[in-house]
C-alpha positions as CSV (number, residue, x, y, z in Angstrom):
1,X,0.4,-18.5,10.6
2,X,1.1,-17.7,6.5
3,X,2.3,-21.5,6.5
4,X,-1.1,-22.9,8.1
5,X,-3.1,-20.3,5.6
6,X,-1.1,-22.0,2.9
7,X,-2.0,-25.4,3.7
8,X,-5.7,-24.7,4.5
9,X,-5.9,-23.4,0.9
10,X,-4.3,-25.9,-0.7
11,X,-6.1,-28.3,0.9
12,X,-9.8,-27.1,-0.2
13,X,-8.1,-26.3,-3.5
14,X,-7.1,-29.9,-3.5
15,X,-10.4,-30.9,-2.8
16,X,-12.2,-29.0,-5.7
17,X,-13.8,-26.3,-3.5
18,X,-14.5,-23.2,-5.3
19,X,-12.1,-20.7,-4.7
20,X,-12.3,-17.5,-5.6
21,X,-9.7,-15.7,-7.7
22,X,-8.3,-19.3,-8.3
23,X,-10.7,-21.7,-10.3
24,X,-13.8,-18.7,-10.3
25,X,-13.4,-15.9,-12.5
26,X,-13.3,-12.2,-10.8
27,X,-16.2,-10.1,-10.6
28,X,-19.1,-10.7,-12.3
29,X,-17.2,-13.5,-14.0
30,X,-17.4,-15.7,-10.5
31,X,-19.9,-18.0,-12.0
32,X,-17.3,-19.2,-14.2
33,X,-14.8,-22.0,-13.9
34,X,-11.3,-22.1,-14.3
35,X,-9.2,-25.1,-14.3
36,X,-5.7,-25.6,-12.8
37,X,-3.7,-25.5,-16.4
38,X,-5.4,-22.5,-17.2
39,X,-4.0,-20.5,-13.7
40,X,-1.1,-19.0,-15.2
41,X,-3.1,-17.5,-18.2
42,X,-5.7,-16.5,-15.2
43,X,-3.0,-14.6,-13.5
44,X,-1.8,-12.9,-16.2
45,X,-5.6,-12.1,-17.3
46,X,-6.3,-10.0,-13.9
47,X,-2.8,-8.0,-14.4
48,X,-3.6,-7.1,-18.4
49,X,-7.5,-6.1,-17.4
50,X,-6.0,-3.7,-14.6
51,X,-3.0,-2.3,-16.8
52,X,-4.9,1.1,-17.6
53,X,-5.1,4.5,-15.5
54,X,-4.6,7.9,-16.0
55,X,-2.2,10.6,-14.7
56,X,0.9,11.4,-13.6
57,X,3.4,9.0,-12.0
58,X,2.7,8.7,-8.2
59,X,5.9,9.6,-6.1
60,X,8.6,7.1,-5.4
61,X,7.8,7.2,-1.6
62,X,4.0,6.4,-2.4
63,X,5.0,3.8,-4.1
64,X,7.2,2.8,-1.6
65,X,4.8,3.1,0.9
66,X,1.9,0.6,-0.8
67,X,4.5,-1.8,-0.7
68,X,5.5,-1.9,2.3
69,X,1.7,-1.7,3.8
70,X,0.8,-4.7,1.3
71,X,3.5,-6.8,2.9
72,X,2.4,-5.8,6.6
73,X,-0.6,-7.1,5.3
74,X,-0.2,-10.2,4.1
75,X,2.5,-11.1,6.6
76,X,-0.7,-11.6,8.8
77,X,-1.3,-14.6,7.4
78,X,-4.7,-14.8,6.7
79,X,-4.2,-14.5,2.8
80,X,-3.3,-17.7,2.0
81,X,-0.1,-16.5,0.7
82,X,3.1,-18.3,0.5
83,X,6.3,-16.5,2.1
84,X,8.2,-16.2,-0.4
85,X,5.9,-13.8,-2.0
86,X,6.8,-11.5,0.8
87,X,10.7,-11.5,0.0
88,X,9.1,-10.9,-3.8
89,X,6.9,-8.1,-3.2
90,X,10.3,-6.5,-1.1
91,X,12.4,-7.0,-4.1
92,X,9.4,-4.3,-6.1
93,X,10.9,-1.9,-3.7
94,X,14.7,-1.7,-5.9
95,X,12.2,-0.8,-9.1
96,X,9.8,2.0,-7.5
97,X,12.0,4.7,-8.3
98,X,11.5,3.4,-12.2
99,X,8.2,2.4,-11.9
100,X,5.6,4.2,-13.1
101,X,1.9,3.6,-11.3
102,X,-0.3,6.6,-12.6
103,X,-2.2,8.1,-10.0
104,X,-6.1,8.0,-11.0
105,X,-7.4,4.8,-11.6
106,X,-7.9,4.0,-8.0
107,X,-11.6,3.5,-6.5
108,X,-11.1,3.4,-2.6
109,X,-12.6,1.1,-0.7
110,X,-13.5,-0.8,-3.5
111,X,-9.8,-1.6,-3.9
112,X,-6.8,0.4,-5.0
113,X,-7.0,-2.5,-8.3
114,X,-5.2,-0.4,-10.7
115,X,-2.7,1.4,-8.9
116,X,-1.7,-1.8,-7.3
117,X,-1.5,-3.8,-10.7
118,X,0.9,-1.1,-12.1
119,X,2.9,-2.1,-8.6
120,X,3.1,-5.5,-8.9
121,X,2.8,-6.6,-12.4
122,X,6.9,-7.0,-12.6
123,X,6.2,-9.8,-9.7
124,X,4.7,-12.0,-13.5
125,X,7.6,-9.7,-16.0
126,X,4.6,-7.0,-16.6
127,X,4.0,-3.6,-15.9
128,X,6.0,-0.1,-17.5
129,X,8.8,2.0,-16.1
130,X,9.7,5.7,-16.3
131,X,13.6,6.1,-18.2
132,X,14.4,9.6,-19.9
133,X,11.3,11.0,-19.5
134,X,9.7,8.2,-21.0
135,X,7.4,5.7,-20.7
136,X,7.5,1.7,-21.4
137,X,6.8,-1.6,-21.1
138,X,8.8,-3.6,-18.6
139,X,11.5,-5.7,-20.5
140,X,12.6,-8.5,-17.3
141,X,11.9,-12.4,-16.2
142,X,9.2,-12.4,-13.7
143,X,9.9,-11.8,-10.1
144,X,8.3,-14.2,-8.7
145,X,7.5,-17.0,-11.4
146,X,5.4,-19.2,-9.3
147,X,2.6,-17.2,-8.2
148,X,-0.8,-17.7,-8.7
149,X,-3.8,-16.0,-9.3
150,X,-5.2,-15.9,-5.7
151,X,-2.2,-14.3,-4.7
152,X,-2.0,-12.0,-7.6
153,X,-5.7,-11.2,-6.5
154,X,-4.2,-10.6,-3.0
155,X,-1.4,-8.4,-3.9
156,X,-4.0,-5.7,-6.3
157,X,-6.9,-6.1,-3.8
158,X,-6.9,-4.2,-1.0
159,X,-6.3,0.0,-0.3
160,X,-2.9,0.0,0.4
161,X,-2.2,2.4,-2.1
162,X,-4.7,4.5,-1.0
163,X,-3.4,4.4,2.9
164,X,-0.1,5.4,1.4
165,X,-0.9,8.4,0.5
166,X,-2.7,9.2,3.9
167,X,-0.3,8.5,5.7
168,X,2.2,10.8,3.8
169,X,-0.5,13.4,4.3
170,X,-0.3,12.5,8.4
171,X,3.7,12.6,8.4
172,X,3.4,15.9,6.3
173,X,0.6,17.4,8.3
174,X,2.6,16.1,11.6
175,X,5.9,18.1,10.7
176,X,3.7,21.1,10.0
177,X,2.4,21.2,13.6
178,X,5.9,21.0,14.9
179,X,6.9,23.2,12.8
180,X,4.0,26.0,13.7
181,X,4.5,24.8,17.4
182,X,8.9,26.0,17.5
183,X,7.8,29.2,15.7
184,X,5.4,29.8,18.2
185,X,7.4,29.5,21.0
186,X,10.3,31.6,19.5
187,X,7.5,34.2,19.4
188,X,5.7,34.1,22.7
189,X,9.4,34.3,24.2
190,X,10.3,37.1,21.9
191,X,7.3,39.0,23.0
192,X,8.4,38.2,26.7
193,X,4.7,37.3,27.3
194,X,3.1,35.4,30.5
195,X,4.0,32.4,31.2
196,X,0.9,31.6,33.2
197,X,-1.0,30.0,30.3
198,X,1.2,27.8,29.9
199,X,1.0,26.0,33.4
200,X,0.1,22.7,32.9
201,X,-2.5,22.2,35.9
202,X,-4.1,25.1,34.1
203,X,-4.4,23.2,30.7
204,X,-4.8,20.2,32.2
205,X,-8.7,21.3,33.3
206,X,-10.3,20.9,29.7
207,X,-8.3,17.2,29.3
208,X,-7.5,18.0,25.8
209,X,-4.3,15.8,25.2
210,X,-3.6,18.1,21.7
211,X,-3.8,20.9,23.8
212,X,-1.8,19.6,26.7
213,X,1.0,18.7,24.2
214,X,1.6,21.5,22.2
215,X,1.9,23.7,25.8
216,X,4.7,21.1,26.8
217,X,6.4,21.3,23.1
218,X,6.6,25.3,23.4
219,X,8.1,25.4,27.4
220,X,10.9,22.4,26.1
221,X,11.4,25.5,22.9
């Protein structure tokens, strides 16, 4: 599928269709025209506009997790994306513990843009790292040399960043239910208290599935 979205965009970039992200400018720029010569400088454009932020550093894990949400993404194949920029974008993953991505700048669903440039700007030898408690500019050959600025555009654009960190809130949330549900069980039976209300046809009459799990979790504790 990536493979037949690569060749369906090279084909209408082949034919001089308008593209855009690859010969339009972004944003209110789209009027513009950019020619082919110029899609490196283009690239590089998008990542130096979206280079700002404010904050701390997000966590390693966060930064972790955009990543690897980005490449579940784009793996679809609807992108337009070549593979290899896949095995790229994994290779980010030995730097997040260096990188830093602060973690204001991003606008939700309008796209996590800045967050997400801080991510992937190594992928074009950009981008800053955290070393002594210290912050500064990346000093490495580009990951991944060939890209080009529709799939730079593809790698900022999106909320993956943004899904990150709900879904660390979910895991963390998740563990605190288990959590409260083994303490509670330690308790009812430490109280020696009924068992009744814990019979499942009994909790099974107002078909709440929460409900019905947490009574199985405290009989297994």
């Amino acid at each position: 599928q990536m493979n037949r979205s690569v060749s369906s965009f090279e084909q209408l970039a082949a034919k001089g269709e308008r593209i855009y992200g690859y010969n339009t400018g972004f944003g209110p720029h789209v009027v513009d025209s950019v020619c082919k010569k110029e899609n490196q400088a283009h690239t590089k454009g998008l990542i130096d506009h979206l280079l700002i932020g404010a904050g701390e550093a997000a966590p390693e894990k966060i930064t972790q997790l955009a990543i690897l949400i980005r490449i579940k993404t784009l793996s679809c194949g609807y992108s337009g994306v070549r593979p290899q920029l896949l095995h790229d974008l994994a290779r980010l993953k030995n730097l997040s513990n260096k990188l830093f991505v602060p973690v204001q700048g991003s606008v939700g669903a309008s796209g996590d843009l800045i967050p997400m440039a801080h991510i992937t700007a190594p992928l074009i030898g950009k981008g800053y790292i955290k070393e002594n408690n210290r912050v500064s500019k990346i000093k490495q050959m580009p990951i991944s040399p060939e890209i080009n600025s529709r799939e730079m555009l593809a790698c900022v654009n999106g909320v993956p960043f943004s899904t990150a960190w709900a879904v660390a809130a979910f895991t963390n949330a998740q563990s605190l239910v288990e959590s409260c549900e083994k303490l509670f069980a330690l308790q009812y039976g430490f109280l020696g208290s009924s068992m009744e209300p814990l019979y499942r046809t009994l909790n099974r009459i107002k078909n709440h599935r929460g409900q019905e799990k947490a009574v199985k979790e405290t009989q297994h504790h």
